[in-house]
ZADO-1210 file (C-alpha; in nm, 4 decimals, padded with zeros to 6 digits):
<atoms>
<atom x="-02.2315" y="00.6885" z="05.5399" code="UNK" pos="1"/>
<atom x="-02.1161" y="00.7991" z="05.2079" code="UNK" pos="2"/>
<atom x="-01.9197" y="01.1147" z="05.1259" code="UNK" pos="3"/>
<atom x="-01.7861" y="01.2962" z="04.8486" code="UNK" pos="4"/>
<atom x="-01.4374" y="01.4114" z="04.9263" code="UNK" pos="5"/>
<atom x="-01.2945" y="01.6955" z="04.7077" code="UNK" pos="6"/>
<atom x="-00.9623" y="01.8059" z="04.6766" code="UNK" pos="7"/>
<atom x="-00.6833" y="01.9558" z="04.4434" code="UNK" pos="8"/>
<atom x="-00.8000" y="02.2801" z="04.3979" code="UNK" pos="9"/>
<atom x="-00.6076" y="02.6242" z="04.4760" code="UNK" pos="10"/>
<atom x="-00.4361" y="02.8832" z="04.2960" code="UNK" pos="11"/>
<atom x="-00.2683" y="02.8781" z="03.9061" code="UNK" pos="12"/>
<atom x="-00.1586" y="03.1327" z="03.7012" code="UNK" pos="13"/>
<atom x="-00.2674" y="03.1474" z="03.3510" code="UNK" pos="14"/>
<atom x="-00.1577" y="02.8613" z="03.0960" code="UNK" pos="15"/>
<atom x="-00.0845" y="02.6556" z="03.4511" code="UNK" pos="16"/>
<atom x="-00.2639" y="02.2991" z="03.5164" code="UNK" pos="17"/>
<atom x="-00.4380" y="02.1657" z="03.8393" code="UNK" pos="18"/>
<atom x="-00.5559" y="01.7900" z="03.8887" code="UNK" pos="19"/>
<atom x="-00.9000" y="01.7816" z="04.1152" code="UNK" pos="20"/>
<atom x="-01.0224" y="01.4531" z="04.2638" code="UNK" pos="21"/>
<atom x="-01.2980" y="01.3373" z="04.4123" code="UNK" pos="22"/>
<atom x="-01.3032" y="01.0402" z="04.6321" code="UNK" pos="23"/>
<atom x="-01.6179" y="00.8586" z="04.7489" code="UNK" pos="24"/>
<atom x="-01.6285" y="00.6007" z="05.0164" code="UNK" pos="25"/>
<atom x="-01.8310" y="00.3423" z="04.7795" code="UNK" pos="26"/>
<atom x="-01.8992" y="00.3068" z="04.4062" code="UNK" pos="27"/>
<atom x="-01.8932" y="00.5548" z="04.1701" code="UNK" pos="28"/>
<atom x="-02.1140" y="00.5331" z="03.8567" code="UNK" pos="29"/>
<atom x="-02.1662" y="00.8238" z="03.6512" code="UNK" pos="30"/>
<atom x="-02.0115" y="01.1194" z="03.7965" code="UNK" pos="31"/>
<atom x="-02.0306" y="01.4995" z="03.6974" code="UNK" pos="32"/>
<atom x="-01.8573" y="01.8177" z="03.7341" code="UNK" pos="33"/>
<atom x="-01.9835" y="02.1511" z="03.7953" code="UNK" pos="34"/>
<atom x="-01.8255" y="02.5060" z="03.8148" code="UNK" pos="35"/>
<atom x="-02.0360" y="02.7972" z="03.9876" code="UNK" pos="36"/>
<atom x="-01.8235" y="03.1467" z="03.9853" code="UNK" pos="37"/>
<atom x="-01.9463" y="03.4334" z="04.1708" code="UNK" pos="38"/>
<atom x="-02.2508" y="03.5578" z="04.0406" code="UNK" pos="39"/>
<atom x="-02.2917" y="03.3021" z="03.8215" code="UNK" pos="40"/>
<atom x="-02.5057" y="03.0072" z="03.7507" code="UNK" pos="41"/>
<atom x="-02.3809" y="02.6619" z="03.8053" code="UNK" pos="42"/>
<atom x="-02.2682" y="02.5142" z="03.5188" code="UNK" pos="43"/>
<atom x="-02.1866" y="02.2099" z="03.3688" code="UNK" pos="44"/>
<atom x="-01.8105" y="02.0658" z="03.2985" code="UNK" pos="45"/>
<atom x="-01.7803" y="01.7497" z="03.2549" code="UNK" pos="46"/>
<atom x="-01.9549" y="01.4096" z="03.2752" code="UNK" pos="47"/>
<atom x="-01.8230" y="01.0012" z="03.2496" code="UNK" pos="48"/>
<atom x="-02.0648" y="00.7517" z="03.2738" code="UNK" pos="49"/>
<atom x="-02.0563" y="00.4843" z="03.4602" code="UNK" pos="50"/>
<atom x="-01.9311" y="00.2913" z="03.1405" code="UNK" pos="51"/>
<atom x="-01.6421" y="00.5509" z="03.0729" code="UNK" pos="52"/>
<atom x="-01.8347" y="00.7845" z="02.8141" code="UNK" pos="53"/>
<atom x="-01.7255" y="01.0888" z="02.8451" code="UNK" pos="54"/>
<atom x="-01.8917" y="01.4791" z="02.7629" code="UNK" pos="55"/>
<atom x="-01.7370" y="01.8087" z="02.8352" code="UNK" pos="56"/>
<atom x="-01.8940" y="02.1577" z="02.7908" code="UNK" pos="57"/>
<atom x="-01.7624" y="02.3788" z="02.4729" code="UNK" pos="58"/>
<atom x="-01.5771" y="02.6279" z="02.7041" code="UNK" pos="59"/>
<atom x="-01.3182" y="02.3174" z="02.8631" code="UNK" pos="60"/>
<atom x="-01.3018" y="02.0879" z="02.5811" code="UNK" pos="61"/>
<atom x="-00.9703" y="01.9848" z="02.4896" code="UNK" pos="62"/>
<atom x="-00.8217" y="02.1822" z="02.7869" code="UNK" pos="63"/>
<atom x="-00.9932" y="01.9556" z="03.0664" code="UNK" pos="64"/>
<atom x="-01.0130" y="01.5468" z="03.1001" code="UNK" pos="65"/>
<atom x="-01.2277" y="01.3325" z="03.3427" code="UNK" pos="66"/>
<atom x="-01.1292" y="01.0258" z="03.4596" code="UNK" pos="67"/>
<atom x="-01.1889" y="00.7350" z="03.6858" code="UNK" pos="68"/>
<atom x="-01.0022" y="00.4865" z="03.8983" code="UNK" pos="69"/>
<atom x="-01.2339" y="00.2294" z="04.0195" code="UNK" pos="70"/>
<atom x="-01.0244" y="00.0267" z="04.2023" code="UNK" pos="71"/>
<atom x="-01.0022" y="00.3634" z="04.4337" code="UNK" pos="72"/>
<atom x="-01.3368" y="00.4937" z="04.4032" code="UNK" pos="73"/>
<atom x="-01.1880" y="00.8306" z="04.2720" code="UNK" pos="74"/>
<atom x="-01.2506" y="01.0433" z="04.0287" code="UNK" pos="75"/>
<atom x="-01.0549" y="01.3363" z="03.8288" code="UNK" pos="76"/>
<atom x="-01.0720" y="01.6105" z="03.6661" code="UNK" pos="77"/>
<atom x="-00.7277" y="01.6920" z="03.5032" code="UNK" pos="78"/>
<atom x="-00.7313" y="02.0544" z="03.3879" code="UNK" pos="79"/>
<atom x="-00.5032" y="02.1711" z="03.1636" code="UNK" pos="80"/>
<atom x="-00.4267" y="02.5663" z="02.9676" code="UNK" pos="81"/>
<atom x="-00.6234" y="02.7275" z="03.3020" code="UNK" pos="82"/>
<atom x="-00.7505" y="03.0372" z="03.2007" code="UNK" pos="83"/>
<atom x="-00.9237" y="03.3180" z="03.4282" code="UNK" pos="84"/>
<atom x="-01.2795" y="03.2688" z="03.3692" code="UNK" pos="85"/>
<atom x="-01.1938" y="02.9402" z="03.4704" code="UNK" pos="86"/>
<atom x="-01.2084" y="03.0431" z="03.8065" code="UNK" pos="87"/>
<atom x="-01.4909" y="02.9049" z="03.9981" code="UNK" pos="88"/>
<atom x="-01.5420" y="02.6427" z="04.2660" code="UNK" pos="89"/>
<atom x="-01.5879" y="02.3290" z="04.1558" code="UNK" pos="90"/>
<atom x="-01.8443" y="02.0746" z="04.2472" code="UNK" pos="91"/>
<atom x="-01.8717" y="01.6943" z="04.1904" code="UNK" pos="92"/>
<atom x="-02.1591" y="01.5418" z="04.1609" code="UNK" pos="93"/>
<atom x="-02.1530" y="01.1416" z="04.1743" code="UNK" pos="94"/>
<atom x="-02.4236" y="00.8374" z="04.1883" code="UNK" pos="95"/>
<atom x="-02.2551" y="00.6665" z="04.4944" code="UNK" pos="96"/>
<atom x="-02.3293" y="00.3258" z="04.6247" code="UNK" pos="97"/>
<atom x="-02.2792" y="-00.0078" z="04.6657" code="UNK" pos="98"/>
<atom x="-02.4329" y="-00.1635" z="04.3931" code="UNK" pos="99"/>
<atom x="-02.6146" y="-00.0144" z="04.1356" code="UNK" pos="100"/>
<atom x="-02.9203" y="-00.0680" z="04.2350" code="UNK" pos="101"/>
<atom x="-02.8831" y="00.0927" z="04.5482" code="UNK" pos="102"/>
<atom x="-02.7050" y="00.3924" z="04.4427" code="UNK" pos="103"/>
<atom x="-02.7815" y="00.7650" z="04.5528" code="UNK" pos="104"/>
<atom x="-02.7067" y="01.1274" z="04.4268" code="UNK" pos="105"/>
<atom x="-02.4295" y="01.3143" z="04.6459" code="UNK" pos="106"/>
<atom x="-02.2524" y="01.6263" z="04.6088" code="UNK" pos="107"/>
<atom x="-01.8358" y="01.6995" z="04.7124" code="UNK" pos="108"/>
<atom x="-01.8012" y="01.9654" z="04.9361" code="UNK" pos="109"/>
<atom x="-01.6358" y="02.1989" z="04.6478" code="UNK" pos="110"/>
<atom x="-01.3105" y="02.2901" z="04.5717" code="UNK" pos="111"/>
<atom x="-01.1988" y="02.6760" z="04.4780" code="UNK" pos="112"/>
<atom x="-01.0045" y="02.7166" z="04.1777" code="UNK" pos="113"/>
<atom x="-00.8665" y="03.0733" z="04.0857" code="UNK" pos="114"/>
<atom x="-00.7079" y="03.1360" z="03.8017" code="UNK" pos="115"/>
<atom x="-00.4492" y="03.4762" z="03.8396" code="UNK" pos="116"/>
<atom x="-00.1280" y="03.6120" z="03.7330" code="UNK" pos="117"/>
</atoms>
């Protein structure tokens, strides 16, 4: 069975950096990152294709990188210059499987991230 295990998350004061990862127990291809804080919509961080392309929303960019270690099936998301409204729990979102063919759409549990002094 495949799963999408997050972890990394916690709490950071302002200007601080966290690393999240996501692990999956088969092959990643394109992977995503989402943010939902309370109230809010979900929203859209940061992608990498399966081919290492990369795209990152306005409000992260240059602060936040996403990257891959395929040998581990594992996934990052370095971020970096945390601010508060960065605070959110964070979702990623992976096609998982063991070929590409076969692959399927599966969501990490979610890690919180708060961002206080």
């Amino acid at each position: 069975q495949v799963q999408l295990v997050e972890s990394g998350g916690g709490l950071v004061q302002p200007g601080g950096s966290l690393r999240l990862s996501c692990a999956a127990t088969r092959t990643i291809f394109t992977v995503r990152w989402y943010r939902q804080a309370p109230g809010e919509e979900r929203e859209l961080v940061a992608t990498m294709s399966q081919f290492g392309s990369t795209n990152y929303a306005d409000s992260v960019k240059d602060r936040f990188t996403i990257s891959r270690d395929n040998a581990k099936n594992t996934v990052y998301l370095q971020m970096n210059s945390l601010k508060p409204e960065d605070t959110a729990v964070y979702y990623c979102n992976a096609e998982v499987g063991s070929t590409y063919l076969e692959r399927r759409n599966y969501w990490g549990q979610g890690t919180q991230v708060t961002v206080s002094s």
